[in-house]
N, C-alpha and C positions, 0 to 999 in steps of 0.2 A: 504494500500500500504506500502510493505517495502522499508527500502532504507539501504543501509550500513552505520553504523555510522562511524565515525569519531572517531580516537581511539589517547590519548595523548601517547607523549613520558615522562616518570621518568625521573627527573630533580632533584641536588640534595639537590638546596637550596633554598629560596625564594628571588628577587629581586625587585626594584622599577626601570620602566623601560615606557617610554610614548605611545610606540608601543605596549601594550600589553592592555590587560583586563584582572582584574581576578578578579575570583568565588571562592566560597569554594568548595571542595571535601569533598564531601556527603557520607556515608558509606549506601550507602543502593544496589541500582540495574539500571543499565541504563534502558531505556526504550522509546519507541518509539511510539509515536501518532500517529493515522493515521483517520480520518474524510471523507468521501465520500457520497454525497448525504446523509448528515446524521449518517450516520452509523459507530460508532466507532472501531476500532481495535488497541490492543495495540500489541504491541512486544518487546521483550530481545534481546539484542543487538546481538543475532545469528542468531535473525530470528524467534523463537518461538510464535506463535500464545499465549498470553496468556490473551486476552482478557475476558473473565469467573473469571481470578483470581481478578478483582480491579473495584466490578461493581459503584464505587463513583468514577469514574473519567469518565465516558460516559457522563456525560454530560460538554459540553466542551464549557465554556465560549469562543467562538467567536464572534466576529463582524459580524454580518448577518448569524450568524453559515454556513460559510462560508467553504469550503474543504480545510482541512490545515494537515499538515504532522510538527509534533513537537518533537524536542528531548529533553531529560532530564533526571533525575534521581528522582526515586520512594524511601518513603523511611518512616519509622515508627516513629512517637515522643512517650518515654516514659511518661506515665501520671505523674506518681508517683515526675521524676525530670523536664519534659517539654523540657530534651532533645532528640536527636539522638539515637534513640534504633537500632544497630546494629541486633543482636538477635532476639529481636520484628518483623523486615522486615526476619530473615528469617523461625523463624517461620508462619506468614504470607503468605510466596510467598510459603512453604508448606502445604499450605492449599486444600483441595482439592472436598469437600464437598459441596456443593451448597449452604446447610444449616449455617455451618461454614462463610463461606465467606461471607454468608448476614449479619449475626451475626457482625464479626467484621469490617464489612463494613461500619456498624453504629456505634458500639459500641466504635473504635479506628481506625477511616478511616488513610488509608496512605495518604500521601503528594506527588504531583509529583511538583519538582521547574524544571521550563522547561527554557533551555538557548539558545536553537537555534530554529529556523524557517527552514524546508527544503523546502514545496512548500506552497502555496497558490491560494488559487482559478485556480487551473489547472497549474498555473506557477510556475517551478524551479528553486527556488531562492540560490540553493545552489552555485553558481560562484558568486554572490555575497558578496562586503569584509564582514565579520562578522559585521564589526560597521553598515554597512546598513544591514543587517541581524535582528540583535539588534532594530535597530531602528524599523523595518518594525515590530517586534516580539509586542514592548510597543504598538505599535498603535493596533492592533487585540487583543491580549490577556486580557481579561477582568478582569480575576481572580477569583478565587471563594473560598467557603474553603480548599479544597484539591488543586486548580490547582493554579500556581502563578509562575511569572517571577524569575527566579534564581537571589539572590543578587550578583552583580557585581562593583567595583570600576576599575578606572582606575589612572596606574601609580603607585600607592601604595600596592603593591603585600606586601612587608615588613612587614605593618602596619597589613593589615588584616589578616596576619596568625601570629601575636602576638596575637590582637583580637579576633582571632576563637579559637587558642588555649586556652586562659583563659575560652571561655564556650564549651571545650570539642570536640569542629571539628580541626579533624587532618588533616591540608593539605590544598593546596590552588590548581588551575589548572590557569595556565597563559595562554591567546590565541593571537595571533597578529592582532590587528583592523581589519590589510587586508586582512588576511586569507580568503581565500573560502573554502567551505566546499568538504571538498575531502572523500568517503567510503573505507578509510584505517587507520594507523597508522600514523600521520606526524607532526615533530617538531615543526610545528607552533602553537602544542598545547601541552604545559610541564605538568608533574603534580608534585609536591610537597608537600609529604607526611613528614607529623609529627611522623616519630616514636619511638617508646621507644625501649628500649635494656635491653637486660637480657643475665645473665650465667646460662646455663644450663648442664647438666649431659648425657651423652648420655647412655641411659638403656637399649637399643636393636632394635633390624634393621626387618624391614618388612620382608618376602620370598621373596614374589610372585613379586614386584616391589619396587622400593627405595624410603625410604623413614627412619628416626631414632626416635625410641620413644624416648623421652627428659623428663628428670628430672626439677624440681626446686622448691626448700627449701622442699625435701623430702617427694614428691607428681607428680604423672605423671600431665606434663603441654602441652602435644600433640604429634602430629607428624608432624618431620619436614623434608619437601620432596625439598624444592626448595634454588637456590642460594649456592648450593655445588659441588664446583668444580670435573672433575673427578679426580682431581690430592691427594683430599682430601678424596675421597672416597676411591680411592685404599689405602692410608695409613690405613684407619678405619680399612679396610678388611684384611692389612695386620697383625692386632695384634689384634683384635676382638676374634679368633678364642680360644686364650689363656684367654679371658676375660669371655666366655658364662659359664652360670649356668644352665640354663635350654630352654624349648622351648615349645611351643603349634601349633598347623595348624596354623597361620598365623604370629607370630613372634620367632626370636631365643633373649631372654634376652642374659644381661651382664652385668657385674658390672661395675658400677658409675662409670668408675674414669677416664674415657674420657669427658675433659669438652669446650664447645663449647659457643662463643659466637652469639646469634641470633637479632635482629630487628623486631619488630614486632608492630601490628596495635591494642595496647592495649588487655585487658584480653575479653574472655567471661564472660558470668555470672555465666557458672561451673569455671571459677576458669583455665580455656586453655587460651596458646599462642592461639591470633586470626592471623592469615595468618604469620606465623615465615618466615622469610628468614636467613639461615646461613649465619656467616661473616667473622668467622675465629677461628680456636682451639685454646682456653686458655692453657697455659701452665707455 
């Protein structure tokens, strides 16, 4: 069974606050449990059937393995540092081989930390405040090695995203005890991202749709499509034109010398801006 998740609102700083609870923000992939007579289904927070991709998580420590509908985020540990592999979950959730999947199903199972309960044994407990949510979550969830209650403190939003940040989790997501669980967007759920900032080069613009190849320290460092005002694009396009060098089927280059400042959710492991957002022209 699906349900609509619950989607936080971007918030821009972290605070300590007694009405609230908060979690870390996990880079990996929402994801949705669903349990009926047994039978497990998982989904992506659109809706995607992708039960096939994560067979170490079917077996789903309940309480009388009982029918339960779970939210939370799926998400890959690097061996090598034992933390948060961004990359790791997406080459993973690319996976698509039967054989593949069994493979690393064993080999570097994902993790799902699940933070909400939506129904239980037939009943929907989503109008329920989160803190009884919570609560009703600790009593059923057993845990196992892949599946496990999301860490949560209350009050001290502050502390733990100093905390998380020194071992590499960016962000923290604040919820309010009394919130009921709604299948939309809504402020009762903040999220506050740890990001870094960089200057970059703007080296040349997509065709076919927008988006600006980006320099930095004289190496392509991605493409950055979001968080660009229209008001800033028409300036680009108004002096671009005198900047191009050359062009191929899917970009027109230009020279360097538009330089833009971005935010972004730390590096890949090639060496790319991971999710840029522009935030304003260096000048």
């Amino acid at each position: 069974m699906f349900l609509p998740p619950m989607l936080p609102v971007a918030h821009s700083h972290p605070f300590d606050d007694e009405r609230y609870i908060f979690e870390p923000l996990i880079d990996g992939h929402r994801l949705l449990l669903s349990m009926e007579n047994g039978i497990v289904r998982l989904y992506t927070r659109h809706g995607h059937d992708i039960t096939s991709r994560y067979p170490e998580l079917h077996p789903v420590p309940i309480t009388d393995n009982s029918d339960v509908v779970l939210d939370g985020e799926v998400y890959c540990i690097d061996p090598a540092t034992g933390r948060i592999d961004p990359d790791g979950m997406l080459d993973r959730f690319s996976l698509t081989k039967p054989m593949s999947i069994r493979e690393a199903s064993v080999g570097n199972p994902v993790r799902y930390s699940v933070f909400d309960i939506l129904r239980y044994r037939g009943r929907d407990v989503r109008m329920l405040a989160l803190s009884e949510r919570k609560k009703l979550l600790g009593e059923v969830l057993e845990g196992n090695r892949c599946i496990s209650p999301a860490i949560e403190v209350e009050y001290s939003g502050m502390a733990l995203f100093e905390a998380l940040r020194r071992n590499g989790v960016r962000g923290i997501v604040a919820k309010r005890r009394t919130s009921a669980y709604v299948g939309r967007r809504d402020d009762s759920w903040l999220k506050i991202r740890d990001y870094d900032y960089a200057v970059v080069q703007i080296a040349g613009y997509r065709k076919n749709q927008f988006g600006w190849l980006v320099r930095h320290r004289d190496r392509i460092a991605g493409l950055l499509e979001h968080g660009v005002p229209s008001a800033h694009k028409n300036a680009f396009l108004g002096v671009c034109s005198k900047l191009s060098t050359h062009e191929d089927r899917d970009f027109v280059y230009v020279e360097p010398a538009i330089q833009a400042r971005v935010r972004h959710q730390l590096w890949t492991r090639d060496g790319l801006l991971r999710k840029p957002e522009f935030v304003e022209f260096v000048v």
